[in-house]
C-alpha positions in Angstrom: 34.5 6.4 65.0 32.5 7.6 61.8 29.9 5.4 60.5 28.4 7.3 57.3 29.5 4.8 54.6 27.1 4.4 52.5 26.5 0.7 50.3 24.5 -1.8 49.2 24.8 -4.8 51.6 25.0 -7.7 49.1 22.4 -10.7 49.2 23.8 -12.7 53.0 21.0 -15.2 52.6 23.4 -17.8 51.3 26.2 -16.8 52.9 27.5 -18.7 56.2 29.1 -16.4 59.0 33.1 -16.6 58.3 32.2 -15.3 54.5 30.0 -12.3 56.1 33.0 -11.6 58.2 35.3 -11.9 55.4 32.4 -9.0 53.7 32.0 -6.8 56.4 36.3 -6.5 56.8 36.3 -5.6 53.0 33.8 -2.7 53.0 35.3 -1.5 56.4 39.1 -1.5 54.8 37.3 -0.3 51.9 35.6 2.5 53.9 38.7 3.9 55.1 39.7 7.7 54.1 43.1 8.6 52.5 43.3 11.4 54.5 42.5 10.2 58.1 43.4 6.7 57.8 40.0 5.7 59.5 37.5 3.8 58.2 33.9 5.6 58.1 32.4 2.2 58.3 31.8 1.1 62.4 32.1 -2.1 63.5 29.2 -1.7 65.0 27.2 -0.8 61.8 29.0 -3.2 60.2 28.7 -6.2 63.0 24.7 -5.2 62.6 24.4 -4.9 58.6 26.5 -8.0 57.7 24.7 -10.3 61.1 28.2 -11.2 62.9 29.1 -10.8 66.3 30.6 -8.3 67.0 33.5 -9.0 69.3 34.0 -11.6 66.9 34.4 -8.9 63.5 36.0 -6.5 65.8 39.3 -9.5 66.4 39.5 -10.7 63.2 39.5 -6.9 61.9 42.4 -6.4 64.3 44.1 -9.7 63.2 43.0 -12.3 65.5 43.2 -15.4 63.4 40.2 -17.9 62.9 40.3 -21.2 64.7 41.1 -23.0 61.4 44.1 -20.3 60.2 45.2 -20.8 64.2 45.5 -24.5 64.2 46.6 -24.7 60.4 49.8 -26.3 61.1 47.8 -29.5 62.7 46.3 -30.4 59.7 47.7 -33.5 58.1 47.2 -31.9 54.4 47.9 -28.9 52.7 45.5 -27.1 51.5 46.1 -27.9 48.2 45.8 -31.7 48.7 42.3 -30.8 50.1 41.2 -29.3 47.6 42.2 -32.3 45.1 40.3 -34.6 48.0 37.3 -32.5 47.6 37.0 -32.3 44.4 37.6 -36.4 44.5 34.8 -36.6 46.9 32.3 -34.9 44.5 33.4 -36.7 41.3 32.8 -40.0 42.9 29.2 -39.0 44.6 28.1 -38.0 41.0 29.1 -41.0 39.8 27.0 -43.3 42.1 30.2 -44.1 44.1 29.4 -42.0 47.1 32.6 -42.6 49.3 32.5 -43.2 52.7 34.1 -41.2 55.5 36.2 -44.2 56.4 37.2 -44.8 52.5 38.2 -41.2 52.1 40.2 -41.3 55.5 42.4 -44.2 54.2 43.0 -41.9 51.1 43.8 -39.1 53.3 46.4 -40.9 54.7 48.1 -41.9 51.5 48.2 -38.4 50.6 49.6 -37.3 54.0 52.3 -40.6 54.4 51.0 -41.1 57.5 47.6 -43.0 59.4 45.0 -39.7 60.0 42.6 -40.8 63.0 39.0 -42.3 62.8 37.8 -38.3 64.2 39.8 -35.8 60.9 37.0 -36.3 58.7 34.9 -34.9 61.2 37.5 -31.5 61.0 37.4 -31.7 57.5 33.9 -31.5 56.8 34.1 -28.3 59.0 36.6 -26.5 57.1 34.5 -27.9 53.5 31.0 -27.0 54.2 30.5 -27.4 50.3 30.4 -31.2 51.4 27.8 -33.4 53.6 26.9 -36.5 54.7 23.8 -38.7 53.1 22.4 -42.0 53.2 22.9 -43.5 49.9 20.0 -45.1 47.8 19.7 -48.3 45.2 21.1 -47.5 41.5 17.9 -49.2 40.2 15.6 -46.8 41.8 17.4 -43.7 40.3 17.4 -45.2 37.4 14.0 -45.7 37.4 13.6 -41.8 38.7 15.3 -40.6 35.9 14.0 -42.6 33.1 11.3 -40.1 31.7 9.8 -38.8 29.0 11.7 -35.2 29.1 15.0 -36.6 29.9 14.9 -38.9 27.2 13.7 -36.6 24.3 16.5 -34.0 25.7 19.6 -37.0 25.6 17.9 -37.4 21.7 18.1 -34.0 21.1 21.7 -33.5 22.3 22.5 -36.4 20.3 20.8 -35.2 16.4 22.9 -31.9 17.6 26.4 -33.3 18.0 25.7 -35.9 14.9 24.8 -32.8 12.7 27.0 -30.9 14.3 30.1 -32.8 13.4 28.7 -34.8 10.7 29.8 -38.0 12.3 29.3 -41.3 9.9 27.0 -44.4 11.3 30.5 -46.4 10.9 31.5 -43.8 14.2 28.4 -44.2 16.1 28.5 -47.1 18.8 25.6 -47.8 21.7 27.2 -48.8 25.0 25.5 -51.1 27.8 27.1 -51.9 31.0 26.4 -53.7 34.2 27.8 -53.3 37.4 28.0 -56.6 39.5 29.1 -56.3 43.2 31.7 -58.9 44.6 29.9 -58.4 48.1 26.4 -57.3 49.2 25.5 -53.9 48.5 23.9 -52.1 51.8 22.8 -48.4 52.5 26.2 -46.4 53.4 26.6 -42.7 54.9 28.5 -41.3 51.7 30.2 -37.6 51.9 29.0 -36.0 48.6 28.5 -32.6 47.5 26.1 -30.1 49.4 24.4 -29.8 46.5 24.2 -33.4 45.2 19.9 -34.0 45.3 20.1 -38.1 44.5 22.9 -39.9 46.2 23.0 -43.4 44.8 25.8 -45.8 44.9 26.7 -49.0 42.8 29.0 -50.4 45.1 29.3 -50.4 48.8 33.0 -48.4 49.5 34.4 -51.8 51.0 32.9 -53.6 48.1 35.4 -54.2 45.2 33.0 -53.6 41.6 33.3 -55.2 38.4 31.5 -53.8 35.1 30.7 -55.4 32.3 30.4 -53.5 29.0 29.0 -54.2 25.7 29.5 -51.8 22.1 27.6 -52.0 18.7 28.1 -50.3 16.0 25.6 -48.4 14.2 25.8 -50.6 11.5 26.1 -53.2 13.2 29.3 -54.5 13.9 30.2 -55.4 17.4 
């Protein structure tokens, strides 16, 4: 088979192996001529350039599907509903309510009407690789991470911006305070959070129920 397609191989440092694949089986389909009907791309060049076996490239080229797509009708959710728990998963890590892999199997199972298994989180971190697994730290010790002399000038900043901005009157401005009091002890959990969540902090343990307590003032002083 030809193999005198020339490209540039795009940046693969980043890249785990099923989205190299998924690379390597575009520039190959890509590759092939109008006229012959064969690509001038090789698996083998291909297999080499893009770092993927090559038995493995040369099956899914030829249809085989992936072990996911294969067992696709096993999973309790659709893809969809995934998606949603994901994005669930990362809202609530950023929050500093990392969730648990037990607390976001219960809600997996109120999504799917039925009780998913202790071991599907396992299978769902697999097909999410966006997502992993951290120890949580203590609020107060991000809090007192954060509290510095850049971050606070650039909040200040933001805030003379948006005030100017849309020429808000003091009567509109209100300072918030809250605190977070745990109806439990708080202890160290392994949260699932975002892969690219640095700080994982939490405010509540996931079997802990939370109660926050908030407090407004005006700018000019009316509470």
């Amino acid at each position: 088979m030809p193999s005198n397609w020339d490209y540039i191989i795009p940046d693969l440092t980043d890249l785990n192996q099923e989205k190299r694949i998924q690379l390597a089986i575009g520039e190959i389909r890509r590759s092939i001529s109008t006229s012959s009907g064969l690509p001038s791309l090789s698996i083998r060049r291909a297999h080499r350039d893009f770092d993927v076996p090559k038995s493995t490239l040369s099956d899914r080229y030829n249809g085989t599907p992936t072990h996911q797509e294969s067992h696709h009708h096993e999973h309790r959710l659709t893809n969809a509903q995934e998606d949603v728990l994901v994005q669930w998963i990362k809202a609530h890590g950023r929050r500093g309510v990392p969730l648990s892999a037990s607390t976001i199997t219960d809600h997996a199972s109120i999504l799917a009407g039925e009780q998913i298994g202790p071991l599907w989180h396992g299978h769902f971190m697999e097909r999410h690789p966006d997502l992993k697994i951290r120890w949580t730290r203590g609020l107060e010790k991000c809090r007192a991470t954060n509290l510095n002399r850049p971050t606070v000038n650039n909040f200040y900043d933001i805030y003379d911006d948006l005030i100017t901005k849309y020429n808000i009157p003091q009567e509109n401005i209100y300072n918030m305070d809250e605190k977070g009091i745990q109806l439990g002890v708080g202890k160290q959990v392994a949260a699932i959070v975002d892969r690219d969540q640095k700080a994982v902090y939490n405010v509540e343990d996931g079997d802990c129920e939370l109660v926050t307590i908030i407090e407004t003032v005006c700018a000019v002083g009316r509470h």
